[in-house]
N, C-alpha and C positions, 0 to 999 in steps of 0.2 A: 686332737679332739677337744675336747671341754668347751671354752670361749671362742675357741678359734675354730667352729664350726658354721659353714656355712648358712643360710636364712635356709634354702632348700634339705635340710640336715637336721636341722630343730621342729620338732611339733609342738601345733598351736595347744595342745592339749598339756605339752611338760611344760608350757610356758604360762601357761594360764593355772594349772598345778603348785607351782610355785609361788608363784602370785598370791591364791588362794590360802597357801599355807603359811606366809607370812602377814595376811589379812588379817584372817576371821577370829583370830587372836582379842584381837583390840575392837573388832565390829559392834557396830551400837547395835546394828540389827545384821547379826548373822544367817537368818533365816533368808533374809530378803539379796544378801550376798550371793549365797550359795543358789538360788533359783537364778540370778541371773548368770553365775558361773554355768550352769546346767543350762539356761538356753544359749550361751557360746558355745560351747563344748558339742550339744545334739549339733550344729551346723559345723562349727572350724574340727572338731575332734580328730577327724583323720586330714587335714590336711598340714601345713606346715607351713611357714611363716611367709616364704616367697608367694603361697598364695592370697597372701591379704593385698588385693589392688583396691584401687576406684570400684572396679567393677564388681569384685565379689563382696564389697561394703556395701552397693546398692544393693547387690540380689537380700545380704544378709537384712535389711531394710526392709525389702519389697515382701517377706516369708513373716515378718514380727506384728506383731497388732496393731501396734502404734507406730510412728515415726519417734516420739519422746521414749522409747521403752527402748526400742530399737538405739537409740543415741547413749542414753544410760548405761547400756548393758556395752555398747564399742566402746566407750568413755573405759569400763574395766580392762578391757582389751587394751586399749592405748596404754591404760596404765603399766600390763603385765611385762607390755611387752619391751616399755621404757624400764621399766623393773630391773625385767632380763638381762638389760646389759650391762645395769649397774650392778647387778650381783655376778656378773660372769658368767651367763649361761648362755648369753651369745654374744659377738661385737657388733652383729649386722642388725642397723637401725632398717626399723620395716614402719611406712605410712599409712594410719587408720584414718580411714575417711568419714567424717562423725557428717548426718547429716543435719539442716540448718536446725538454730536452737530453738525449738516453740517459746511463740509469743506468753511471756508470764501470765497468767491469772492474777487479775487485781481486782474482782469482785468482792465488793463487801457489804453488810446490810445495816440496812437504817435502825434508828431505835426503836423505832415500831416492831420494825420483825423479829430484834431481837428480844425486845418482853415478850411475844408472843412463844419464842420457841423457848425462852426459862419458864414460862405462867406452865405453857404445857409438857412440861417436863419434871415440874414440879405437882400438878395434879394427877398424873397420869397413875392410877393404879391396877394394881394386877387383877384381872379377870377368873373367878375358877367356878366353872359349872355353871357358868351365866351371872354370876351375883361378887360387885366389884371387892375385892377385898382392901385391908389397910396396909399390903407391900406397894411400894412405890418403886418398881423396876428401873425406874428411870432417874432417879434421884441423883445418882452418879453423873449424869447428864449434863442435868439442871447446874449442878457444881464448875461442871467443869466447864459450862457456856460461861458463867462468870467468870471464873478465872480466868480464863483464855483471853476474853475480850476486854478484860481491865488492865491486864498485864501486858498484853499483845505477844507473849512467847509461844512457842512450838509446842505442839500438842503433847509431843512426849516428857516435855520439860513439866508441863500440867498435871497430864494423869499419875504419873510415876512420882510425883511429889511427897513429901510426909512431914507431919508435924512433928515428926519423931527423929534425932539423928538416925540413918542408916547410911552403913557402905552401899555407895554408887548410886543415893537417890538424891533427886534436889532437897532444899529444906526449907522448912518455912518455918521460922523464928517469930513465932506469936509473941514474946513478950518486946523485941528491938520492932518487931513490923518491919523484917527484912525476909524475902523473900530469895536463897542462894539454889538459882535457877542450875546449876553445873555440880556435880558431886566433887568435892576438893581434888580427887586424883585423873579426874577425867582430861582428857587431853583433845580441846576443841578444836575443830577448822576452824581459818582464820572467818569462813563467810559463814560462820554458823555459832559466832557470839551469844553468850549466856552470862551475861555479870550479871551480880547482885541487886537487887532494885527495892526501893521504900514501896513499901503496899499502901496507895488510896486508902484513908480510913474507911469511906464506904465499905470497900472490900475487905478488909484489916477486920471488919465487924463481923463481917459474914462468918470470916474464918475463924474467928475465936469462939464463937457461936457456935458452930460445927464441932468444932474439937472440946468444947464441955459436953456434947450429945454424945462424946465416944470416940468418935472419928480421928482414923491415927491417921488416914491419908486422904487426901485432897476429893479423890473422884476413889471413892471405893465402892465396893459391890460387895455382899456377903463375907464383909470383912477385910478384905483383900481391894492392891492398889487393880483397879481393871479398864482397860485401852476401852473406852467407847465408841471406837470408829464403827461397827454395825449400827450399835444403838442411836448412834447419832445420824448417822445417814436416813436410817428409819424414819427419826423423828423427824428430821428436815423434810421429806417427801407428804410426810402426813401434816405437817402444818403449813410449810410452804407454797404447796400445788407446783403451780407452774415456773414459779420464783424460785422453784429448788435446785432448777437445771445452772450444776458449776458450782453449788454451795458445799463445800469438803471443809475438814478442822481445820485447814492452814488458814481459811478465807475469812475466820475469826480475827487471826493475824494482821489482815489485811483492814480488817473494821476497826480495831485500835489502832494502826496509823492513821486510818481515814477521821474520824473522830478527832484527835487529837490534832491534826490540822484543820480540821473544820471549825476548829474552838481557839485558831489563833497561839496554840502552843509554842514553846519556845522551841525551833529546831534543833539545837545544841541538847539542850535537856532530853527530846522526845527521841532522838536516836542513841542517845546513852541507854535511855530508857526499855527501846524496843532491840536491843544487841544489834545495829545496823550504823553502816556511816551515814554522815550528814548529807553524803553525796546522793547514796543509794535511797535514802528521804526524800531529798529534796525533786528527785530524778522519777520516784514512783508513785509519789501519793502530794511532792508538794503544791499542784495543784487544786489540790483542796483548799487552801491557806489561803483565807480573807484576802491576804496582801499578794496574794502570786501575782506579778505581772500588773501589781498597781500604778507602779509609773510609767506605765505604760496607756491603763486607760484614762490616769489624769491627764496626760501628754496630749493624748485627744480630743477629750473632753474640754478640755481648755480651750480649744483653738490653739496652742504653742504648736504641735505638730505639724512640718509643712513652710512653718513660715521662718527665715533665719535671722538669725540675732545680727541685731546693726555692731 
């Protein structure tokens, strides 16, 4: 028995069991783990590993919301089930059929849009009984649209931020003007880079300016560090209109590369800078760069192109 049991012998449910139990340990976000363990499990639970084909990856495909949600949550599945065999819960390798990977989102907004969504995030005050009061709900907001779009890091790396050392938060070093996107014992994917970065004085200003008001953390709310992904979708729908469709916190991300190639940045620098390689730059936003593909339109421009050298 133990390792030496068959694929038809093993459930997809001890396997994905194990899996989970050696995860959610170290999970950045356990919550979001556990919901996708929970929709494998309602579909694979009572089956057993020999039934993971082609075909019952489609059907499990064809029943999920998404095709991307769907690919995610097999991606755990692959994982468990390579897992399995290197912990000895099974020898029999079994084939997860991920289906194809959606086309990334690389929308990002101009500097128009973006003062408009800080101006109104920054005025926005709380309403009570009809007559606007002096709380600023959204203030949290406004914070964290600048920081996101000057630093160009991940939203989580933003909101959970503090001027203050704590275990397991980034930190921002108001008096070096270094900004340590990764909590020191945190253990990174390789594609999900967080190094250290010199903060924009622009922004360096902002921040020191907020933390004499009090402010122990970046994007706080009533004291406390707090996620504004509601508040922020709100807001984008209510200032954006119709330009809102596909605008999410990553898409900040995406406007500090864009930005930063559109000003001729140095490549080398700008993916140190954004935790990405020069490849995945140059491959996703370096077409924004003055120079992309310039010797090419001098090449034609000239008349050179066409005619060959004696």
């Amino acid at each position: 028995m133990g390792k030496d049991r068959a694929a038809s012998e093993v459930g997809v449910a001890e396997v994905v069991a194990h899996y989970l139990a050696i995860k959610e340990e170290g999970a950045r976000r356990p919550r979001e783990l556990a919901a996708r363990v929970g929709a494998l499990l309602a579909f694979w639970g009572d089956k057993t590993l020999d039934d993971i084909t082609t075909r019952t990856c489609r059907d499990y495909v064809a029943q999920r919301t998404t095709s991307a949600q769907a690919r995610r949550e097999l991606e755990d599945l692959r994982a468990a089930c390579r897992m399995a065999i290197a912990d000895n819960v099974t020898r029999h390798a079994v084939t997860v059929t991920l289906p194809p990977k959606p086309k990334g989102r690389v929308k990002h907004l101009d500097r128009s849009q973006m003062a408009k969504l800080v101006h109104a995030a920054y005025r926005k005050r709380e309403v009570q009984r009809g007559i606007p009061t002096k709380k600023r709900p959204t203030l949290h907001v406004a914070r964290f649209l600048l920081v996101a779009v000057y630093t160009g890091s991940r939203s989580g790396r933003v909101w959970q931020a503090s001027f203050v050392r704590e275990p397991g938060r980034p930190f921002i070093d108001l008096e070096a003007g270094v900004f340590y996107r990764a909590p020191e014992d945190e253990q990174i994917a390789a594609n999900k880079q967080a190094p250290p970065i010199r903060l924009p004085g622009c922004l360096l200003a902002h921040l020191r300016r907020w933390r004499r008001g009090g402010a122990r953390y970046v994007c706080e709310y009533q004291g406390r560090p707090a996620d504004p992904k509601r508040a922020f979708r709100k807001l984008v729908k209510e200032v954006l209109g119709k330009d809102a469709e596909g605008v999410v916190r990553h898409t900040l991300r995406h406007t500090s590369a864009t930005w930063l190639m559109q000003a001729s940045a140095d490549m080398w620098e700008s993916a140190g800078y954004l935790g990405m390689t020069r490849e995945t730059l140059e491959k996703t936003y370096g077409h924004h760069h003055p120079d992309h593909q310039a010797g090419v339109g001098r090449a034609f421009t000239s008349g050179r192109a066409g005619r060959q050298r004696a």
